[in-house]
TIFIRO-841884 format. One line per field, with one value per residue (C-alpha): residue in one letter; x negated, z negated, y negated. Coordinates in steps of 0.1 Angstrom, whole numbers, plus 2048, in hexadecimal, padded with zeros to 3 digits. Layout:
BEGIN
code: (a, ...) .
xx: (X, ...) .
zz: (Z, ...) .
yy: (Y, ...) .
END
This chain:
BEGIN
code: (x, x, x, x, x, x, x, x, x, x, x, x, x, x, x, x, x, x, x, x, x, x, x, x, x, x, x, x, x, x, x, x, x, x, x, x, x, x, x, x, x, x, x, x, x, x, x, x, x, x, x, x, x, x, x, x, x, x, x, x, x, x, x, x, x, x, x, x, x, x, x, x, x, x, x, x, x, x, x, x, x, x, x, x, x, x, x, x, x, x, x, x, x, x, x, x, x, x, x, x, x, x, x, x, x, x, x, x, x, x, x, x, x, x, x, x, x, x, x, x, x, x, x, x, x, x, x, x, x, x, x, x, x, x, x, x, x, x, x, x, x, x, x, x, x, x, x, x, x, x, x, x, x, x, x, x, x, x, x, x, x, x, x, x, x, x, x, x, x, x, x, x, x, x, x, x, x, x, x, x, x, x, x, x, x, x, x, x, x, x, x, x, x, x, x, x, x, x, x, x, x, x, x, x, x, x, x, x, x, x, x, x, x, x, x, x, x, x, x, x, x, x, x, x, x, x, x, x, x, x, x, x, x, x, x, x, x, x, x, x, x, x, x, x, x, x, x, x, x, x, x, x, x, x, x, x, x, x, x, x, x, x, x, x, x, x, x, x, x, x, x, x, x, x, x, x, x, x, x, x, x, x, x, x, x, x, x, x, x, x, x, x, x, x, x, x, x, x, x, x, x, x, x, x, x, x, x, x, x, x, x, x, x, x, x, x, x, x, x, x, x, x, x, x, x, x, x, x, x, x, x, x, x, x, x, x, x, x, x, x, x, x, x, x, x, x, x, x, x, x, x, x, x, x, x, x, x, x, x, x, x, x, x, x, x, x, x, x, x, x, x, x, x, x, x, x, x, x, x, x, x, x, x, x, x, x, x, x, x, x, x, x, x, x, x, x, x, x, x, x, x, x, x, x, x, x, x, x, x, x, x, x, x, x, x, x, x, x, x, x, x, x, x, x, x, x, x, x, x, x, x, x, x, x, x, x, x, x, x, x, x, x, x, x, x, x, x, x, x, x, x, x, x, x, x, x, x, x, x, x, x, x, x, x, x, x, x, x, x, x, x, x, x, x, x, x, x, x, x, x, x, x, x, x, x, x, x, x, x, x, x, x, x, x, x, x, x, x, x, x, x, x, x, x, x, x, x, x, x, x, x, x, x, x, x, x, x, x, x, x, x, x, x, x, x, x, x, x, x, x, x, x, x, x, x, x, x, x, x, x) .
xx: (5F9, 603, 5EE, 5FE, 5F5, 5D1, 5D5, 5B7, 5A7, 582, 57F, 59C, 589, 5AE, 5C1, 5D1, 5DF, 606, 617, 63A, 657, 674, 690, 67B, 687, 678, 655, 645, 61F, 609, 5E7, 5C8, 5CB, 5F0, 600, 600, 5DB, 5DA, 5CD, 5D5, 5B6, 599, 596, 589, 56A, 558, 53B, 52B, 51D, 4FD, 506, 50E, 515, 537, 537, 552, 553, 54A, 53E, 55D, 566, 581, 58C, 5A9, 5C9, 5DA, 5C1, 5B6, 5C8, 5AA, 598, 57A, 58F, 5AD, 591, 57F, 5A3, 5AB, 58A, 592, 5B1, 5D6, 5F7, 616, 622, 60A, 60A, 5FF, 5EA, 608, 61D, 62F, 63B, 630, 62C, 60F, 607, 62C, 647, 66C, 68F, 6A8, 6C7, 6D7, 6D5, 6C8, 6B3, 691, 681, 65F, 652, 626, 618, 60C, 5E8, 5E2, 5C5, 5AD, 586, 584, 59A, 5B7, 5D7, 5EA, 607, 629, 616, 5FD, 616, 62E, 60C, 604, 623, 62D, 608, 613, 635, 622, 61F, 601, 5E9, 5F3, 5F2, 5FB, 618, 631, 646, 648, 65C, 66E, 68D, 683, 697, 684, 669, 662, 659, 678, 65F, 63D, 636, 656, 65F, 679, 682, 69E, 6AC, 6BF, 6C5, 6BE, 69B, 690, 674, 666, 65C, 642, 635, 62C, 618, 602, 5F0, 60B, 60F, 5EA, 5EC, 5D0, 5C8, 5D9, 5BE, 5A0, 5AC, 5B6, 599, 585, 59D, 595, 57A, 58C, 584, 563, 541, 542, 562, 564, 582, 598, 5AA, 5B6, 5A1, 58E, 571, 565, 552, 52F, 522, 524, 50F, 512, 4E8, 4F6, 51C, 53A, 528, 546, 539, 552, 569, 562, 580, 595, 5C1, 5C9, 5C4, 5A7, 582, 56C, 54C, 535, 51D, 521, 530, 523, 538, 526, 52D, 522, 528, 514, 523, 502, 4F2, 514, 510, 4EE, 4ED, 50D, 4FA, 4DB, 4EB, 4E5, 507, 51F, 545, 555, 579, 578, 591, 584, 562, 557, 53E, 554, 54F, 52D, 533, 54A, 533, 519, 519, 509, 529, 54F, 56A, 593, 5AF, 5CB, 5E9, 5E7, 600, 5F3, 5FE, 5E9, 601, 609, 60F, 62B, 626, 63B, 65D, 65E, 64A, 649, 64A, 66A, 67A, 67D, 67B, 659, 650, 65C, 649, 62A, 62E, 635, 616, 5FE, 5E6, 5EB, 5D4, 5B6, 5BA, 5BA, 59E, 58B, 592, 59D, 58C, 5A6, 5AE, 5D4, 5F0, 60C, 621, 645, 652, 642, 637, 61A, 62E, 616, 62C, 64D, 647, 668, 684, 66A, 680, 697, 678, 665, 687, 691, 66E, 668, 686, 679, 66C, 641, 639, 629, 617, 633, 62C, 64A, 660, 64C, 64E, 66F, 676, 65F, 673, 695, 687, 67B, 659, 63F, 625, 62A, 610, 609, 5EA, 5D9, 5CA, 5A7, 584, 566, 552, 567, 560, 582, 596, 583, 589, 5AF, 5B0, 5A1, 5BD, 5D9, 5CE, 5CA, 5EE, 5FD, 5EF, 5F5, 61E, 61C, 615, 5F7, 5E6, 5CC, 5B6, 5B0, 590, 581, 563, 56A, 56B, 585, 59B, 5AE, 5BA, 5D1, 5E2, 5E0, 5DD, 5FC, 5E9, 5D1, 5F2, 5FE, 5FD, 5FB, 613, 605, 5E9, 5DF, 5E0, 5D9, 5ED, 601, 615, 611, 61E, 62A, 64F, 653, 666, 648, 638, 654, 66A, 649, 64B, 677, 682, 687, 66F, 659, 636, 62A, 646, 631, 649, 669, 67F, 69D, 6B6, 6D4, 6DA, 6B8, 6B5, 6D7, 6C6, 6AC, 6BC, 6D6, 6B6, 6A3, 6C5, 6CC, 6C5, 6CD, 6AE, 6BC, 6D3, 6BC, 6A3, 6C3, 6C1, 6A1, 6A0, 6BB, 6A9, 68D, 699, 6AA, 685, 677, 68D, 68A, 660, 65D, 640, 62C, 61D, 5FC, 5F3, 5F7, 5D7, 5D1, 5BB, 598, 57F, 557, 547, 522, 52A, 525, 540, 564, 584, 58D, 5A8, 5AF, 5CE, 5D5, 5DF, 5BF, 5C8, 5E0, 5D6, 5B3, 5A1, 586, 592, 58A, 56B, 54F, 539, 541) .
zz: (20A, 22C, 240, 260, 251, 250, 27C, 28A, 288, 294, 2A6, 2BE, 2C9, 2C2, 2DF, 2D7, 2F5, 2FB, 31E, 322, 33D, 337, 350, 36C, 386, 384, 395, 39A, 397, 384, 374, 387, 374, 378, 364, 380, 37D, 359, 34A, 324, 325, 337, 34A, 333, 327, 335, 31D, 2FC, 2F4, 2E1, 2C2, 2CE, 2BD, 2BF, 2BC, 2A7, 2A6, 282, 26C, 260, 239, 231, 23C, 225, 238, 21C, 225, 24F, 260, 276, 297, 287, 26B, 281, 296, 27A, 26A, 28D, 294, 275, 263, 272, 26B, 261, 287, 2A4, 2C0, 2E1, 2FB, 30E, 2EE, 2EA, 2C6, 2C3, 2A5, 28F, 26F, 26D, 282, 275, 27D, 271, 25E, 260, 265, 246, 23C, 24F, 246, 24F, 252, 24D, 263, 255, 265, 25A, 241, 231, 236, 21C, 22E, 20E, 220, 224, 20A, 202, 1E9, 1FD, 213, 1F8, 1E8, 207, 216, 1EF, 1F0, 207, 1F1, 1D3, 1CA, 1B1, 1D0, 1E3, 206, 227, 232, 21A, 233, 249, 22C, 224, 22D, 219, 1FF, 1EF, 1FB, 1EC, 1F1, 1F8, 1FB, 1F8, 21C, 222, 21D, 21D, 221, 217, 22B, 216, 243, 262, 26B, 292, 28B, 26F, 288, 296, 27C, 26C, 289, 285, 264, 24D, 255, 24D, 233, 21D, 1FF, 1DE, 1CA, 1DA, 1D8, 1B5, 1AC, 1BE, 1B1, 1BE, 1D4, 1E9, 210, 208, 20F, 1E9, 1E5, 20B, 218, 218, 23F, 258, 279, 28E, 287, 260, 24D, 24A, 235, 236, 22A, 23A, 248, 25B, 261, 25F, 26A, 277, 27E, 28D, 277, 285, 270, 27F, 27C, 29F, 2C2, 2C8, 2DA, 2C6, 2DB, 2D1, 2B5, 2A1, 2A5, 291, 290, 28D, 28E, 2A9, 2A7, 2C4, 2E9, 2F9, 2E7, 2E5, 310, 30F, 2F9, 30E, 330, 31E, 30E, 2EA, 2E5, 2F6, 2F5, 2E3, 2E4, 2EB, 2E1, 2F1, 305, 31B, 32C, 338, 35E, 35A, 348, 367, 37F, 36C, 378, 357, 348, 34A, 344, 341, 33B, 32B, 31E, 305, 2E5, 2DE, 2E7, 2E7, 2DC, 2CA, 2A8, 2A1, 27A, 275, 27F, 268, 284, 2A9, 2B5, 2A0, 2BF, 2DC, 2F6, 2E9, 2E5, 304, 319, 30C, 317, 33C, 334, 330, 348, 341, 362, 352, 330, 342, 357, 33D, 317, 324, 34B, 359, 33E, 337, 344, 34B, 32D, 331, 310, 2EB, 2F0, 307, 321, 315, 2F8, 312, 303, 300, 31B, 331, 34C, 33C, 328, 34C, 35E, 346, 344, 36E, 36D, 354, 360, 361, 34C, 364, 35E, 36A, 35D, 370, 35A, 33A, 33A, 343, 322, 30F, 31E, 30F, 2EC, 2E7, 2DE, 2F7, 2DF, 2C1, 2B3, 2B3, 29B, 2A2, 28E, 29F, 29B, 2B2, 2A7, 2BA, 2DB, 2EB, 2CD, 2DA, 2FD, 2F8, 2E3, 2FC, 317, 300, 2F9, 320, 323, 305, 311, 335, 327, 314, 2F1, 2D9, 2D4, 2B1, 2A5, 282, 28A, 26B, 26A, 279, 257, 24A, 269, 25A, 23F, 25A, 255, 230, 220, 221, 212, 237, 249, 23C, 25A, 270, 28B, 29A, 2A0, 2B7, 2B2, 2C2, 2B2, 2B3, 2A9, 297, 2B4, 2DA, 2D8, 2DB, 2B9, 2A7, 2B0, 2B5, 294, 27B, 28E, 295, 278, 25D, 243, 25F, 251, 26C, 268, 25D, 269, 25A, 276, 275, 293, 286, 2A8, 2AC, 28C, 28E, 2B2, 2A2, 283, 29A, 2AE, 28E, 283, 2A8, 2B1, 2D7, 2E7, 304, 2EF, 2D5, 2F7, 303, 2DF, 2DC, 2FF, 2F7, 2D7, 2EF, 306, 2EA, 2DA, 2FC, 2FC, 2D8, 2D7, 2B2, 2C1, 2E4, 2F6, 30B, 31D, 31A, 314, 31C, 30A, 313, 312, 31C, 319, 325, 34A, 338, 321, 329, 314, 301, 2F8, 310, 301, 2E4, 2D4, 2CA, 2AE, 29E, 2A9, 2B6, 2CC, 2D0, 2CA, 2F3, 2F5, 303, 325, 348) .
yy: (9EE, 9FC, A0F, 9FB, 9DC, 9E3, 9E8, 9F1, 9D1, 9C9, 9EC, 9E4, 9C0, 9B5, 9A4, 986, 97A, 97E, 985, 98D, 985, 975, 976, 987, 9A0, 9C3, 9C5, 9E8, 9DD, 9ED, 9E6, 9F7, A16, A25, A3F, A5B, A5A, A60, A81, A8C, AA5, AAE, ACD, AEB, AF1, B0F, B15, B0B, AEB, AE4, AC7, AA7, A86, A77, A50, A3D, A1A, A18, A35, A47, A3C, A54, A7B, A77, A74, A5C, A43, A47, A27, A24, A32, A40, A54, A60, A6C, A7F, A8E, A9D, AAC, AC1, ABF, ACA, ABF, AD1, ACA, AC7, AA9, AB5, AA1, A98, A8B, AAD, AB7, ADF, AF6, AEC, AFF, B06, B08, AF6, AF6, AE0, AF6, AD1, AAC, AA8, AC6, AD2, AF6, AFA, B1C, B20, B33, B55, B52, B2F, B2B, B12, B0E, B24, B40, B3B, B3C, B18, B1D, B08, AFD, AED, ADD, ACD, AC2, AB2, AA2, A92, A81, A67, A61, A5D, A37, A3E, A46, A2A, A41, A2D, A43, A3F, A30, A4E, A62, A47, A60, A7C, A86, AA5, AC2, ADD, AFF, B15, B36, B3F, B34, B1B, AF8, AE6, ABF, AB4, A8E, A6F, A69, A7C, A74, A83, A68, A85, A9C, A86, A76, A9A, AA2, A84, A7D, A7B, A9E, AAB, AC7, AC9, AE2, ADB, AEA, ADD, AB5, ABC, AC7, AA8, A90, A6A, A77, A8A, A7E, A6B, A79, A87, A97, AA7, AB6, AD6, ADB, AF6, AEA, AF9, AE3, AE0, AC7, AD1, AAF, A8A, A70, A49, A52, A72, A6B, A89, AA8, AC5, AED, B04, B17, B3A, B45, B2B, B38, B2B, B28, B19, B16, B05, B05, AE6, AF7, AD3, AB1, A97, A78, A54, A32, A1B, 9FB, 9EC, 9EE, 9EB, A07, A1D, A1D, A22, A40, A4C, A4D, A59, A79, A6C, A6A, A87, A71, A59, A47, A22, A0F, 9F5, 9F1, 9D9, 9F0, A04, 9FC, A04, A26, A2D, A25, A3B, A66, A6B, A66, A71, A52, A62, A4E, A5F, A51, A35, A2D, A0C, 9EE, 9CC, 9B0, 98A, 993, 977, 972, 94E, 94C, 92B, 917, 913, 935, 935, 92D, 94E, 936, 928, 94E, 956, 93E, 942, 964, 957, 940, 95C, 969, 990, 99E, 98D, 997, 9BD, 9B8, 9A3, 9B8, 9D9, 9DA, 9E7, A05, 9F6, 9F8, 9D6, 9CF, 9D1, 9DB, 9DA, 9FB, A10, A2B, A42, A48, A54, A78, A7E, A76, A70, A6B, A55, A38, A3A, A2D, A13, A0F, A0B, 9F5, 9D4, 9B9, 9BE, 9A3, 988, 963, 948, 928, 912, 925, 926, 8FB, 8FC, 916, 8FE, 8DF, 8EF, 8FA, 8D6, 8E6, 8CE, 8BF, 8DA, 8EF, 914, 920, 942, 958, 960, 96A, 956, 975, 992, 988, 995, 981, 965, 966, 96F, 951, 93B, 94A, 942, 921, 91E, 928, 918, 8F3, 8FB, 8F8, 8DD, 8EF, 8E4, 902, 905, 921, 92E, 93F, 953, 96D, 98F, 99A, 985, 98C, 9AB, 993, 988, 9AB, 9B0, 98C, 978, 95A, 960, 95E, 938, 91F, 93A, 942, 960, 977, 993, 9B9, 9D7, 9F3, A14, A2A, A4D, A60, A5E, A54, A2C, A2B, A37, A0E, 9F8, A07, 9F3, 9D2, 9D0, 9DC, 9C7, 9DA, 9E5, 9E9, 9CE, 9BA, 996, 97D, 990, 992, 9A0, 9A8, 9BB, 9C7, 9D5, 9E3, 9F5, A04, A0E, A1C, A32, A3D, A4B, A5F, A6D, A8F, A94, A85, A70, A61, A56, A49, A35, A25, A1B, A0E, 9F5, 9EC, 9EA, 9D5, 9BE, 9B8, 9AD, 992, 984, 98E, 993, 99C, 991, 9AF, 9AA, 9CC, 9F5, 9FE, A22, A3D, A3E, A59, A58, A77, A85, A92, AB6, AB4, ABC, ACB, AAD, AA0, A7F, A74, A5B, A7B, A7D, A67, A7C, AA0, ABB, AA9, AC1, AE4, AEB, AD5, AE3, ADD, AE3) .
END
């Protein structure tokens, strides 16, 4: 199973709605919150912080980075662990624990930096590394990165601290996905030696960070000390951070503005004007990956047709579904993917970017797309939950918009539970034409998203389309070294997917960050997903 078929489900309080343009001239609005005012960190900590309480939206289950797909874990792995490569908080790809080159197309070395070391002050080895990276290609342990080696020929150690991977393809996606999670280097003799329960509260972990576990138990939550013999650059000045699952809103703010819990990430919180109207708390938005979108899972029935597809995306009331599920902490859809991911040829994503239509409600012209596909009295079904109270009210929009066009619009509501099936049951997904996500890729380049839902064996690929133009975008894109051309690519394959929608996106939400008024340093960026948050936290 996929780790991007298991997507984030009831932590997101998935969006469901879809809202896209079709035909529309370039409009420069933007959502209440615009990119300019957007910050990937806080400003730096000044002193040291008594222990604080992090809040996760469920209590972490796994610090093994074979297994993290979710919030809570990501969030755990980066407060501790490090990968080969390192993401900064603006999307940068910088030296991790090694440094690389590429002697050709087809052949990366990576060198290990000298100073890095374990927890247990052991050195990080080739070893190690080999051990680490041929985890996730192993089909015995059932990891949910496979697919991010899936050009990888052979690594192994080529000196005592030196690796080398060896490409069936050029691969200048590689680079990124190593500085996310598939990229976490753990200790080969440590996870040997705790076999199956390596990353569960009995079996621990082995990692580089400047934080280390100190215990967990599902009563107490992951408890991280700083490791005073930390290899790197770093400041880790909060004496402990405990991290614990919160599931309520209501007592997740009120512990915020009462100092019982120092920050948290939200992926989604409807409190979030009140936390920003509070001075007892801190709210930063920083550049998101994610996108909110209309998974399309059945090109068999009616949204088999683009037109029906693309007027319900002219159908959809987008500004509510910012104000209303995200409050304003999004940014307007035009592509599949979140701007927050232009890391990369900035210059040249934000222009094509500036240049496509915003992606605004037009009914007129969604009847009249409805009128020429022949689609007025079919039926759409949604996948939905009643009990996730976002899923329910974007369900109720689309409805809204879908009858407003002449569609007939059904629901196949199950338990909040049972709505990940959607993602991971095939059986769930019979009868059902779509169903909403929030996702996002492993690191800030819009390839990293939109490559697992355009390509044909995309790992959230339901429906099975298949463009051959896209896909040969995309494919030039991933074996292209110079970085504006390989932008230009995936532009075009961009551009090409917002007209077919294999997929229907809603909104850009952006990174959110609440921490007590005190606290400062973080990492404000949704590269807090896939790299140290908290190395620089601390208090004013």
């Amino acid at each position: 199973m996929n780790r991007r078929n298991l997507t984030r489900i009831t932590a997101l309080l998935l969006t469901c709605t879809a809202i896209v343009g079709c035909g529309r001239s370039a409009d420069n609005s933007t959502s209440s919150t615009t990119a300019s005012h957007l910050q990937p960190t806080t400003t730096a900590a000044t002193a040291e912080a008594d222990p604080i309480t992090w809040a996760v939206y469920r209590d972490v289950q796994t610090i093994d980075p074979l297994y993290a797909f979710d919030y809570p874990d990501n969030t755990a792995l980066t407060l501790m662990c490090e990968s080969l490569l390192r993401t900064e908080p603006d999307g940068a790809i910088t030296d991790g624990l090694a440094s690389f080159s590429r002697t050709d197309d087809k052949t990366l070395v990576f060198d290990i930096n000298p100073d890095a070391k374990f927890w247990d002050n052991s050195p990080v080895t080739a070893e190690d590394v080999v051990y680490s990276l041929e985890r996730h290609r192993d089909p015995e342990l059932g990891g949910f990165y496979a697919d991010s080696l899936v050009r990888v020929d052979t690594i192994e150690a080529t000196g005592d601290r030196e690796v080398t991977i060896t490409l069936t393809q050029p691969d200048y996606w590689l680079d990124g996905e190593l500085a996310s999670l598939p990229g976490i280097i753990v200790q080969k003799k440590y996870v040997e030696a705790k076999g199956a329960a390596y990353g569960t509260t009995t079996g621990g972990a082995m990692c580089t960070g400047a934080y280390k576990l100190d215990s967990w138990s599902p009563a107490s939550g992951v408890v991280a000390v700083p490791n005073d013999d930390y290899w790197g650059e770093a400041d880790p000045r909060v004496a402990k951070i405990t991290l614990k699952g919160v599931v309520d809103e209501a007592a997740l703010t009120s512990s915020l503005i009462a100092g019982e819990i120092g920050g948290t990430y939200p992926p989604a919180i409807s409190t979030l004007p009140v936390l920003e109207g509070n001075k007892a708390v801190t709210v930063t938005q920083g550049p998101g990956y994610a996108t909110a979108a209309l998974v399309i899972s059945d090109l068999d029935g009616t949204l088999g047709d683009v037109k029906v597809r693309q007027a319900l995306s002219l159908a959809l009331d987008r500004k509510g579904i910012v104000e209303n599920v995200f409050h304003g902490a999004a940014e307007d859809a035009r592509w599949l993917v979140n701007p927050g991911t232009f890391a990369s040829a900035s210059e040249t994503y934000q222009a094509a970017y500036k240049d496509s239509p915003v992606l605004e409600q037009d009914i007129d012209q969604a009847k009249k797309l409805i009128e020429e596909a022949g689609a007025a009295g079919k039926t759409v079904t949604i996948g939905m939950s009643s009990a996730i109270p976002d899923i329910a009210y974007e369900a109720g929009a689309f409805k809204t918009a879908g009858e407003k066009i002449g569609l007939e619009v059904e629901f196949k509501s199950v338990s909040a539970d049972a709505f990940i099936n959607f993602f991971i049951d095939p059986k769930a997904r019979e009868g059902v034409d779509a169903f909403p996500t929030v996702t996002y890729g492993d690191y800030a380049d819009p390839a990293a998203l939109s490559a697992t839902v355009v390509l044909p064996d995309g790992a959230q690929n339901y429906s099975g389309f298949d463009d051959p133009e896209i896909t040969s975008l995309m494919e030039e894109a991933r074996g292209t070294e110079d970085v504006e051309a390989r932008a230009k690519l995936v532009i075009e394959a961009q551009q090409r997917t917002m007209e077919l929608l294999p997929w229907i996106p809603t909104a850009q939400p952006n990174s959110v960050l609440v921490t007590n008024s005190e606290l400062t340093g973080a990492v404000s960026s949704f590269a807090y997903m896939s790299a140290p948050w908290a190395n620089h936290l601390g208090v004013r």
